[in-house]
C-alpha positions as CSV (number, residue, x, y, z in Angstrom):
1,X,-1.8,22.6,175.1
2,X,0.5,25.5,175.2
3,X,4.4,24.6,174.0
4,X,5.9,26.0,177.3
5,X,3.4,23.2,179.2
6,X,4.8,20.5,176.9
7,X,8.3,21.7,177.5
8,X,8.0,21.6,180.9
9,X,6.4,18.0,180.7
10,X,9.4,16.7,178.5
11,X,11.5,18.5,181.4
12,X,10.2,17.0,184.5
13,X,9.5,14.0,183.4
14,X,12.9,12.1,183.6
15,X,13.5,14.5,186.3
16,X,10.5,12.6,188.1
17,X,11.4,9.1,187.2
18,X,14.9,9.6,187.9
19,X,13.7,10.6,191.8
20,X,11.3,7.6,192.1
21,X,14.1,5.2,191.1
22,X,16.3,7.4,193.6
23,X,13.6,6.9,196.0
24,X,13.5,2.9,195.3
25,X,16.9,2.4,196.0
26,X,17.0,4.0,199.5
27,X,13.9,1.8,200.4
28,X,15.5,-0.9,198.7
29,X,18.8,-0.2,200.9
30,X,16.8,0.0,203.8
31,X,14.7,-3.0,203.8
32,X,18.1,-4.6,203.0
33,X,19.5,-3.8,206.6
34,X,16.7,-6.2,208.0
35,X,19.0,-9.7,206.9
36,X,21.1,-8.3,209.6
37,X,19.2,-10.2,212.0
38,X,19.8,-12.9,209.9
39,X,23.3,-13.3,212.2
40,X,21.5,-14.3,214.8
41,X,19.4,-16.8,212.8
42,X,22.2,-18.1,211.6
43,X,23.7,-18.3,214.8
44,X,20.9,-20.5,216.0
45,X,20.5,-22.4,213.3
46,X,24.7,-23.3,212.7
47,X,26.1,-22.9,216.2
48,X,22.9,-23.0,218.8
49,X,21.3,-26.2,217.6
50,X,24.1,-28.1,216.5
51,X,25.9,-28.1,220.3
52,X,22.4,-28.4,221.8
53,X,22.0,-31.9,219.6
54,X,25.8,-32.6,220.5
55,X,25.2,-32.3,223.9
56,X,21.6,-34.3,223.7
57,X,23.8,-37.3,222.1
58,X,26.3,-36.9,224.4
59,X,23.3,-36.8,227.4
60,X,21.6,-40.2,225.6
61,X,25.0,-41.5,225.4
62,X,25.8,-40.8,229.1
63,X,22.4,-42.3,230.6
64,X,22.8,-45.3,227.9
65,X,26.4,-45.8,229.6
66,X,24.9,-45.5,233.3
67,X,21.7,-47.7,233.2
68,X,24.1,-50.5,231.5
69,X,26.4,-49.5,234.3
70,X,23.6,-49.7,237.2
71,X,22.3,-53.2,234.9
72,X,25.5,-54.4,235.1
73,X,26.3,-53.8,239.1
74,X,23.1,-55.9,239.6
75,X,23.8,-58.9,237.5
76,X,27.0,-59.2,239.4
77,X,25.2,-59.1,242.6
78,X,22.8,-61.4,242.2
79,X,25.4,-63.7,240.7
80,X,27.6,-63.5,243.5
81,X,25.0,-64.7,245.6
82,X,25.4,-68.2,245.2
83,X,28.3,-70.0,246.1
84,X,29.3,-73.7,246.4
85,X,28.9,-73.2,250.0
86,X,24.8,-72.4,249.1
87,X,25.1,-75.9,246.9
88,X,26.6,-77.7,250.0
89,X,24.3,-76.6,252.5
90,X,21.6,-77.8,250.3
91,X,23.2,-81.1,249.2
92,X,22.4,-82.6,252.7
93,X,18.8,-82.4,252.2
94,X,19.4,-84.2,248.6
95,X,17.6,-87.2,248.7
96,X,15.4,-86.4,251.4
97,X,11.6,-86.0,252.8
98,X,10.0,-82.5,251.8
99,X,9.2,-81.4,255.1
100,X,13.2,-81.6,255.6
101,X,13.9,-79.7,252.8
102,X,11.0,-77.3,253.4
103,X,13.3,-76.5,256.8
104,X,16.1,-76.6,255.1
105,X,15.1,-73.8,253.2
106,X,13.3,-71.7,256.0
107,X,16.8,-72.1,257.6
108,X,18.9,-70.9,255.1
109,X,16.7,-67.9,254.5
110,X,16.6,-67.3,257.9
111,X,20.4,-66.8,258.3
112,X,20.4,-64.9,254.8
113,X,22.5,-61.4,255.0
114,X,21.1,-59.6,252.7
115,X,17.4,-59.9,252.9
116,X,17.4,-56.2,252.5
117,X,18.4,-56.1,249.0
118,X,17.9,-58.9,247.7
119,X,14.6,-61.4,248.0
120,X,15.6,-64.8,247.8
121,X,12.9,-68.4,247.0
122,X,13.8,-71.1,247.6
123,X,12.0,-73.6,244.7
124,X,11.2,-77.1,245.1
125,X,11.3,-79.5,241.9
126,X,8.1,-79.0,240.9
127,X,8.8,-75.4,240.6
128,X,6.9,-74.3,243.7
129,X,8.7,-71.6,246.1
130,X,8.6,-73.3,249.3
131,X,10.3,-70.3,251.4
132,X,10.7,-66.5,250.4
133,X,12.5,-63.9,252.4
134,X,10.1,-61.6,252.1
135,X,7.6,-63.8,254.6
136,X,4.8,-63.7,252.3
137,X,3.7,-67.0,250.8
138,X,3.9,-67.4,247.0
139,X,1.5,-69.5,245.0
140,X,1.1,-69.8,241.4
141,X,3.7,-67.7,239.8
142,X,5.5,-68.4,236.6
143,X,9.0,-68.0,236.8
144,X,10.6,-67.9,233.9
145,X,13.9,-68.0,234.6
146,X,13.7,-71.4,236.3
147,X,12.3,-73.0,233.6
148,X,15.1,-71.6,231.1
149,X,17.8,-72.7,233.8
150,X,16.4,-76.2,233.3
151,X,17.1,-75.7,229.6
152,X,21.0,-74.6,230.2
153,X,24.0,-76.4,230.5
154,X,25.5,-73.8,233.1
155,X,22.2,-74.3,235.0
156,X,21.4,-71.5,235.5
157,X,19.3,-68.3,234.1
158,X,18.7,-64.7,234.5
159,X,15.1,-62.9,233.9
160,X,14.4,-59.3,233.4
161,X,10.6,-57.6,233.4
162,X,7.8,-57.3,235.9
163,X,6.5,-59.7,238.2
164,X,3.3,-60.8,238.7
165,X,2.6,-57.3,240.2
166,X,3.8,-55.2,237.7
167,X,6.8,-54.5,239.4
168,X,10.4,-54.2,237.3
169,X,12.6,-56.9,238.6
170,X,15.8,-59.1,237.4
171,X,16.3,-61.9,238.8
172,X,18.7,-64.9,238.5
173,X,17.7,-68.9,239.5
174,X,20.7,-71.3,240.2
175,X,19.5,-74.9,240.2
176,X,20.6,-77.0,243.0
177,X,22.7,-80.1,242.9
178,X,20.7,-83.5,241.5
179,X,19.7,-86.3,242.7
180,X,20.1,-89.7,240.7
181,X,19.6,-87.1,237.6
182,X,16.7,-85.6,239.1
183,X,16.5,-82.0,239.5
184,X,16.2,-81.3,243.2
185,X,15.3,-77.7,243.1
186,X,16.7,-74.2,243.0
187,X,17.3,-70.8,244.8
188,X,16.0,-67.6,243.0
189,X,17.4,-64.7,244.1
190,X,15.7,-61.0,243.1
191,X,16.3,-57.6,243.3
192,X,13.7,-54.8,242.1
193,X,14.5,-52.1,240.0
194,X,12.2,-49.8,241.7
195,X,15.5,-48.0,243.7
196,X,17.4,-48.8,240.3
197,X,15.6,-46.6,238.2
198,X,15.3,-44.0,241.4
199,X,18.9,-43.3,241.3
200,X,18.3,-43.2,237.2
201,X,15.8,-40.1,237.5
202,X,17.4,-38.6,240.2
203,X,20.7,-38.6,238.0
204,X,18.7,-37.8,234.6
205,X,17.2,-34.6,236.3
206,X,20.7,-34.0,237.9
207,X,22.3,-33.9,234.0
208,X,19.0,-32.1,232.6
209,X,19.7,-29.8,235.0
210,X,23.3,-28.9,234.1
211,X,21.9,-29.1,230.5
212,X,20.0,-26.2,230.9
213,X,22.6,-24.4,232.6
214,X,25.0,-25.2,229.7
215,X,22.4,-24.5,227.1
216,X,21.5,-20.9,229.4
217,X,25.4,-20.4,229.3
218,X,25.8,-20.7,225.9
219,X,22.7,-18.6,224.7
220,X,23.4,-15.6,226.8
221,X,26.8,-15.6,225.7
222,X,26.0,-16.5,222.4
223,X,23.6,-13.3,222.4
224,X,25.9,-11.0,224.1
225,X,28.7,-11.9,220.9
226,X,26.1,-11.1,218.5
227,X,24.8,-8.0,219.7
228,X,28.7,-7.1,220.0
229,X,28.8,-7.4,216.2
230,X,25.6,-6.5,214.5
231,X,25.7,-3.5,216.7
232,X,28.7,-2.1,215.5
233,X,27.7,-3.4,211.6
234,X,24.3,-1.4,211.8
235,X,26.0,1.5,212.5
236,X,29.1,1.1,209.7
237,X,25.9,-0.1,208.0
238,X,24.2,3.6,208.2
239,X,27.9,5.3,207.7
240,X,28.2,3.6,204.3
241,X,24.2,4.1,203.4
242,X,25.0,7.6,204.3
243,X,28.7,8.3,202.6
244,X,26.2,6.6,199.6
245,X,24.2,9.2,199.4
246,X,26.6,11.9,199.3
247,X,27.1,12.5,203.0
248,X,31.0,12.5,202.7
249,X,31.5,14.0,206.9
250,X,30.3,10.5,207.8
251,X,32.9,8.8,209.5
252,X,32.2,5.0,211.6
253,X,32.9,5.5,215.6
254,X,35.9,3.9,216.8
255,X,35.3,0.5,217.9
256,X,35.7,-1.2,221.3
257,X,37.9,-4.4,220.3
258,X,40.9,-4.1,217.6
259,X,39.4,-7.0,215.4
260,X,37.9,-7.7,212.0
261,X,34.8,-5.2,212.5
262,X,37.1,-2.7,213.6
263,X,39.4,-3.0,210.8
264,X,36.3,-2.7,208.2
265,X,35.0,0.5,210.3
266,X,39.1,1.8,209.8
267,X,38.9,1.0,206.1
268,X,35.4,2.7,205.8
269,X,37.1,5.9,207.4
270,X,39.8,5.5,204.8
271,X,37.3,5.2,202.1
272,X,35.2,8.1,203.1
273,X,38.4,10.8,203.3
274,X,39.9,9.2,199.7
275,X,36.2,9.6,198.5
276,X,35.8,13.0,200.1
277,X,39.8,13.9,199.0
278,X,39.0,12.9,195.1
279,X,35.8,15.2,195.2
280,X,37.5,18.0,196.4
281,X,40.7,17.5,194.1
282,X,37.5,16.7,191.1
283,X,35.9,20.0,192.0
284,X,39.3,21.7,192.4
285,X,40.6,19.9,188.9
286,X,37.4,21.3,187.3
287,X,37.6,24.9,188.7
288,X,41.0,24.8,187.5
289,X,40.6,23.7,183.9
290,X,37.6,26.1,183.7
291,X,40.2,28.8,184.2
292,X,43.0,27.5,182.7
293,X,40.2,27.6,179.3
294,X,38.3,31.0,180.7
295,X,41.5,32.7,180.2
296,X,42.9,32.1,176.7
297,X,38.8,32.1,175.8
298,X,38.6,35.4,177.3
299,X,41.8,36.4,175.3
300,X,41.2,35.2,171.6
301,X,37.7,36.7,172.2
302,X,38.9,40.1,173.2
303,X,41.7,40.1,170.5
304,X,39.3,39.0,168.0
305,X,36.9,41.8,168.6
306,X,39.7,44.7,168.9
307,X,41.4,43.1,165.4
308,X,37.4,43.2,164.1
309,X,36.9,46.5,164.7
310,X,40.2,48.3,163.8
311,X,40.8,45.8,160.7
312,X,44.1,46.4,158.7
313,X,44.3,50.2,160.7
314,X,47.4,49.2,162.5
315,X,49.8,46.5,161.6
316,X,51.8,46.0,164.8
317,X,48.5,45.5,166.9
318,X,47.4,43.3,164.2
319,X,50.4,41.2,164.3
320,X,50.3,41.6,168.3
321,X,46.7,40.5,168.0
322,X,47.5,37.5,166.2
323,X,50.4,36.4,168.4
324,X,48.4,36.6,171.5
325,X,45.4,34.4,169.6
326,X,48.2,31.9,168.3
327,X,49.7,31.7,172.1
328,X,46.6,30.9,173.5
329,X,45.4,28.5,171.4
330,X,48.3,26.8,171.7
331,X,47.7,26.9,175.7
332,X,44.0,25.6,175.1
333,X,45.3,22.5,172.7
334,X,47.4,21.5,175.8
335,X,44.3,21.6,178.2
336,X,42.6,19.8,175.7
337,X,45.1,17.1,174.9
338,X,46.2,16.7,178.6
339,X,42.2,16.0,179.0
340,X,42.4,13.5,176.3
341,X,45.4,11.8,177.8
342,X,43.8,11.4,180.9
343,X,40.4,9.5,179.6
344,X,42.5,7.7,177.7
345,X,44.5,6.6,180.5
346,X,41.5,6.5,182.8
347,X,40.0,4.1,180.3
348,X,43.0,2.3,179.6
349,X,43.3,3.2,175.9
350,X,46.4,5.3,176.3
351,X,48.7,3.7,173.5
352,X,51.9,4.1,172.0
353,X,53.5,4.2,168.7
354,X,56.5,3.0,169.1
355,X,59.7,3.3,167.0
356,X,63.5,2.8,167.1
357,X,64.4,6.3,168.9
358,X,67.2,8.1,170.6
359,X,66.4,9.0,174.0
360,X,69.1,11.7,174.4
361,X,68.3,12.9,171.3
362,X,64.3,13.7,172.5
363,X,65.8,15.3,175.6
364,X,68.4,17.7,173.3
365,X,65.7,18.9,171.4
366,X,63.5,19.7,174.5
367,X,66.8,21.9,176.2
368,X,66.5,23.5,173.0
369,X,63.1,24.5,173.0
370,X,63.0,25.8,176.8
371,X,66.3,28.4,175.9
372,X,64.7,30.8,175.2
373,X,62.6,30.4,177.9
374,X,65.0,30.3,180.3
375,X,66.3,33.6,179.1
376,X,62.6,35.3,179.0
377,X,62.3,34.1,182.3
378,X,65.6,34.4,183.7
379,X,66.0,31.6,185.5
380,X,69.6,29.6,184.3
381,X,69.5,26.8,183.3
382,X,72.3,23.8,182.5
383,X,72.2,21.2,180.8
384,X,75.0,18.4,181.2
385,X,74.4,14.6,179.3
386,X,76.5,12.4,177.5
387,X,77.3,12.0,174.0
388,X,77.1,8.2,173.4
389,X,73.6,7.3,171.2
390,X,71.0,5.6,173.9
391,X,68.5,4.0,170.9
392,X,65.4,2.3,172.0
393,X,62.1,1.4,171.1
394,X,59.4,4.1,172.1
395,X,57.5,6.7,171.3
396,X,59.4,10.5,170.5
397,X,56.2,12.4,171.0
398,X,55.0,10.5,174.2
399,X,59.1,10.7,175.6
400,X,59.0,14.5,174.5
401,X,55.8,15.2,176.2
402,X,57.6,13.8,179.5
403,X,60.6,15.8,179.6
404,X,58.8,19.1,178.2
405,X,56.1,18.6,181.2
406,X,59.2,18.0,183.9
407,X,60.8,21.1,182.8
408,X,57.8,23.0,182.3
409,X,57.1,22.3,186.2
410,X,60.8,23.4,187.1
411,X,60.1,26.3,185.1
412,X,56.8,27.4,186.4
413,X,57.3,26.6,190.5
414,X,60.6,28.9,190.2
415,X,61.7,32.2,190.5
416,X,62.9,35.1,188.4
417,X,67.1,34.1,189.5
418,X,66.7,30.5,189.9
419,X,68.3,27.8,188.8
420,X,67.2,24.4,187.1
421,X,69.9,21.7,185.9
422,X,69.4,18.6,183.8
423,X,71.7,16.2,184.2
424,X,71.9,12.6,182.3
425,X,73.9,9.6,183.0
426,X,74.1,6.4,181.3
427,X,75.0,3.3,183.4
428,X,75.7,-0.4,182.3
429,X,73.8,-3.2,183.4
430,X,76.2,-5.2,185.0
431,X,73.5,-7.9,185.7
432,X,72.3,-8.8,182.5
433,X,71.6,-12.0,181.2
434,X,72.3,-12.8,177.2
435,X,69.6,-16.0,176.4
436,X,71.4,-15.6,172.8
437,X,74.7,-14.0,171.5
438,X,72.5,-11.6,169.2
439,X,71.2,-9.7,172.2
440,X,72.4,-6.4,172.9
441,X,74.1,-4.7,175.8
442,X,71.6,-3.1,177.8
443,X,72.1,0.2,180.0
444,X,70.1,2.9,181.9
445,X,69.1,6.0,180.8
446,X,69.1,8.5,183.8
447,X,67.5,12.1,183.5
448,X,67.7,14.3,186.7
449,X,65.7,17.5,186.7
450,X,66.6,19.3,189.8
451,X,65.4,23.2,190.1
452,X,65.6,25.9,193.2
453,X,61.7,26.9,193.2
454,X,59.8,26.5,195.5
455,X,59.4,22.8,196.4
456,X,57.0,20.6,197.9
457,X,55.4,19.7,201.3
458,X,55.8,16.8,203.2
459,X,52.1,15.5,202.9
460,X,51.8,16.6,199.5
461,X,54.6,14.6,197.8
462,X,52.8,11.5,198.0
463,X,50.3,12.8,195.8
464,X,51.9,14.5,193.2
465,X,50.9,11.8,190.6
466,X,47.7,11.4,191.6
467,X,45.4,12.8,188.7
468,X,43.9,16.2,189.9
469,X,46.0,16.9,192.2
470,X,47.5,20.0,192.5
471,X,49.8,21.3,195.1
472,X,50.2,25.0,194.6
473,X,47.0,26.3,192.8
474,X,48.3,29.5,192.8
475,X,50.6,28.1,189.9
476,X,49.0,27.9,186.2
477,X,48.4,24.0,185.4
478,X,45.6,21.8,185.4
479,X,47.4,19.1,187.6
480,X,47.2,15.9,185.8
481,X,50.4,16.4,183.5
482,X,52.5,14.3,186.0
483,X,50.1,11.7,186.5
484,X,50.2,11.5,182.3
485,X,53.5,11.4,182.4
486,X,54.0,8.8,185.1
487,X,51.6,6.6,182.6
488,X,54.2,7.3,179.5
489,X,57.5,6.2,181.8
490,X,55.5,3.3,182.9
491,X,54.9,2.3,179.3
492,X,58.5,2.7,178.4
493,X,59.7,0.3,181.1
494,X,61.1,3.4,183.0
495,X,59.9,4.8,186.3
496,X,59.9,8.6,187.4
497,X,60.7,9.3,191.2
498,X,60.4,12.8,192.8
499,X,61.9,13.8,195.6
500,X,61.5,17.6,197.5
501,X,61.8,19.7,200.1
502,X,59.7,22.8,200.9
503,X,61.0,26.4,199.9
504,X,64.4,24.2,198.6
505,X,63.7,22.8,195.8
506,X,62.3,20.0,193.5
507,X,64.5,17.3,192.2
508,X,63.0,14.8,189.4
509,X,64.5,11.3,188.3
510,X,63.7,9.9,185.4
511,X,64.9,6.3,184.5
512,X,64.9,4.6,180.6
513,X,66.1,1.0,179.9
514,X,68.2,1.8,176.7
515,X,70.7,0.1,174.1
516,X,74.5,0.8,175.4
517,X,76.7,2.2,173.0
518,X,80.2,3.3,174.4
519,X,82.1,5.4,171.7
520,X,85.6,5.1,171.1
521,X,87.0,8.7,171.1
522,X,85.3,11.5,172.7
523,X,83.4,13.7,169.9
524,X,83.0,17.4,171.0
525,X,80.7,19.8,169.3
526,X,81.8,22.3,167.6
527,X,81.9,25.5,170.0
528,X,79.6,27.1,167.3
529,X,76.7,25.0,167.2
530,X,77.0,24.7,171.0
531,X,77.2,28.7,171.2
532,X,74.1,28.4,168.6
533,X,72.2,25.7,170.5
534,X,72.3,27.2,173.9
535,X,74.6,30.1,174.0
536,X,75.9,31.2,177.3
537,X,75.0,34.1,179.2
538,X,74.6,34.8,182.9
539,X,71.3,33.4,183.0
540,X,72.0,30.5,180.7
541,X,74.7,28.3,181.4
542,X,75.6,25.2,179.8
543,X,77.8,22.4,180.5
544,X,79.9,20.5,178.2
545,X,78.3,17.0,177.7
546,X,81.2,14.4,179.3
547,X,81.0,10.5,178.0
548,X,80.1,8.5,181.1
């Protein structure tokens, strides 16, 4: 097989797994938006069925309470049925022949008010009904509740179930007054069960009914609130598939109701712009870096050639030559190192090494180093800070690195007769709190970096320490040196604050806990090292330090 085939293989290979696995996951996501429906299982299942049993208990509970009511109702009828007036009427038959008693009873049914309702017997001793209401003769029946009467002390008993035919009565026997101890007879008085139970179905429909309109209630709204939030859901559902796969324009719709789902479709357009507003400051960060490296590459490689081919033929070009190579370098080590600061702090491993330091001291050295800028440049600058020692634990470089990167930002966003002053203050803290005699007085260290270029917008100034962000890419930079050196403050206890205002100026605060020294005597510098330090000419002006 030819090695251009092979290589190709090798080549496409991953390629080809890569976009099966690629391909997997989107069928994967998609068969995940099925559970969706799962809302309204779960609706059934933990809302639905749970009032429908609820209201089936509460249904049973209702009929259970009604048929003991209706039970109840007819109990007290029939026992209100006899009176002692019934046991006087038939205490004049006591005693006597059965043909009197016989009309006795046919008497006292006659006259009875409620034959409607209510069938009444009249029994004889032997427990045979001599008279019913209902005019029908009665012959061989066994009636229970006259034999239990016998049996009771209150003489009397109630029976519940069918008759002899198959008819759902209750009825109640009250024995009548004896004779010489001998029972006498009784009057049984019945009501069926048949209208009863009626009014029962007629009632049970009546509350199946309502049921139903409940349960119909219930479901349609239950439906109409689901659809109202696995609509909206499938549709943030396919905004955040889509933002997934790269589309960063997606954007939810604005919802109908200011609740939950409508705050998670906000939060999704949040997420989508600070997704889509990191990839362009990424792509930006990367475009710049490439040129920020392109052009001190392109440099060293064009001075290296030109020294190559005219060798040791001309000195000053030579030396020229080697200055330029030296400068850029130096210009790619800070790319380089500013990358390296950033991964580190991206993946947390930014460190310190920390030592007993003078703050002020860090800061005079920097002043020094950007003099001779200032003069290249002309842009004045002046420099006013304190003389009292401000010692604390931190790290020179890391502290340098700060104030070098502030003033290299004043420098570079201003103009040819601009201005940038440093100013630094030291201020007791009143507040502190000694746990022990040996601790020290503690201050603040306060470093202001204000310059006349051209400041910063509005919407911008927020962002400023973000990584990658840049606000003028016209300007040389790679625009993570502030969010580095936000990082360092941080890590020094400080904090670093910038305040602006467009085509004004930028004004920087940086703030160090310190140690508080306060000197005795004011100690000037000799006029010659100041002169020698920072000497002063129309575009470089300094200020004599005062003790605060």
């Amino acid at each position: 097989m030819p090695e251009e085939v092979v290589e190709t293989l090798v080549e496409e290979a991953p390629v080809s797994e890569k976009a099966s696995k690629k391909k997997e996951k989107k069928e994967k996501v998609k068969k995940e938006k099925k559970p969706l429906s799962g809302i309204t299982r779960r609706w059934v299942f933990n809302t639905f069925l749970i009032v429908c049993i609820i209201l089936f208990i509460f249904v049973v509970m209702f009929l259970s309470i009604i048929q003991r009511y209706y039970n109840s109702t007819v109990e007290t009828k029939l026992s209100s049925q006899y009176s002692s007036s019934v046991a006087n009427f038939f205490s004049q038959y006591i005693g006597s022949t059965d043909e009197l008693f016989e009309a006795g009873a046919q008497e006292y049914v006659v006259n009875y008010s409620q034959k409607d309702s209510v069938e009444v017997w009249v029994i004889d001793a032997d427990g045979h009904v001599v008279v019913s209401s209902s005019g029908f003769d009665v012959h061989d029946q066994t009636i229970p509740d006259f034999e239990n009467a016998k049996k009771t002390e209150s003489r009397t008993a109630t029976f519940k179930g069918k008759n002899e035919n198959g008819e759902k009565i209750i009825s109640q026997t009250f024995l009548l007054p004896t004779a010489d101890g001998e029972e006498t007879g009784a009057v049984r008085y019945i009501i069926s069960l048949k209208n009863v139970e009626n009014q029962q179905v007629k009632l049970l429909l009546l509350i199946f009914l309502i049921f139903l309109v409940i349960v119909s209630i219930i479901i349609v709204s239950g439906l109409f609130f689901i659809d109202s939030i696995i609509k909206p859901v499938n549709e943030i559902n396919t905004i955040a598939t889509r933002i997934a796969e790269g589309d960063l324009t997606a954007r939810a719709p604005p919802q109908h109701y200011h609740d939950e789902i409508s705050e998670l479709s906000e939060n999704i357009n949040h997420m989508a712009e600070e997704i889509s507003s990191s990839d362009k400051m990424k792509n930006d960060f990367i475009s710049t870096v490439s040129h920020e490296m392109k052009t001190p590459l392109t440099a060293i490689k064009g001075w290296g050639e030109t020294l190559l081919d005219t060798a040791d033929a001309d000195p000053e070009l030579t030396k020229r030559g080697i200055e330029v190579i030296i400068n850029e370098s130096g210009r790619l080590t800070n790319v380089v190192n500013d990358l390296l600061d950033l991964s580190r702090i991206v993946n947390g491993r930014l460190t310190l090494r920390t030592d007993r330091i003078d703050a002020l001291a860090e800061l005079d050295d920097t002043i020094f180093v950007f003099k001779d800028r200032s003069m290249r440049e002309g842009i004045e600058l002046i420099y006013n800070a304190p003389h009292n020692p401000t010692p604390m634990t931190g790290d020179a470089d890391r502290l340098k690195q700060v104030f070098v990167n502030v003033l290299d930002n004043a420098f570079k966003y201003n103009k040819q007769g601009g201005k940038v002053t440093v100013t630094a203050e030291i201020t007791p803290d009143e507040n502190q709190v000694k746990e022990s005699e040996e601790d020290k007085d503690m201050a603040t260290l306060t470093v202001v970096v204000e310059d006349t270029g051209c400041g910063i917008a509005p919407e911008d100034l927020p962002k400023v320490k973000q990584k990658f962000y840049k606000s003028n890419i016209s300007v040389k930079g790679s625009g993570i040196g502030l969010a580095v050196c936000d990082e360092i403050v941080t890590m020094h206890g400080g904090t670093l604050y910038i305040d602006s205002e467009l085509d004004v100026g930028t004004k920087v605060t940086l703030r160090f806990p310190v140690e508080y020294f306060k000197l005795q005597e004011d100690i000037a510098l000799p006029e010659e090292a100041l002169a020698e330090a920072l000497p002063e000419t129309p575009e470089n002006t300094i200020l004599e330090g005062e003790e605060q």
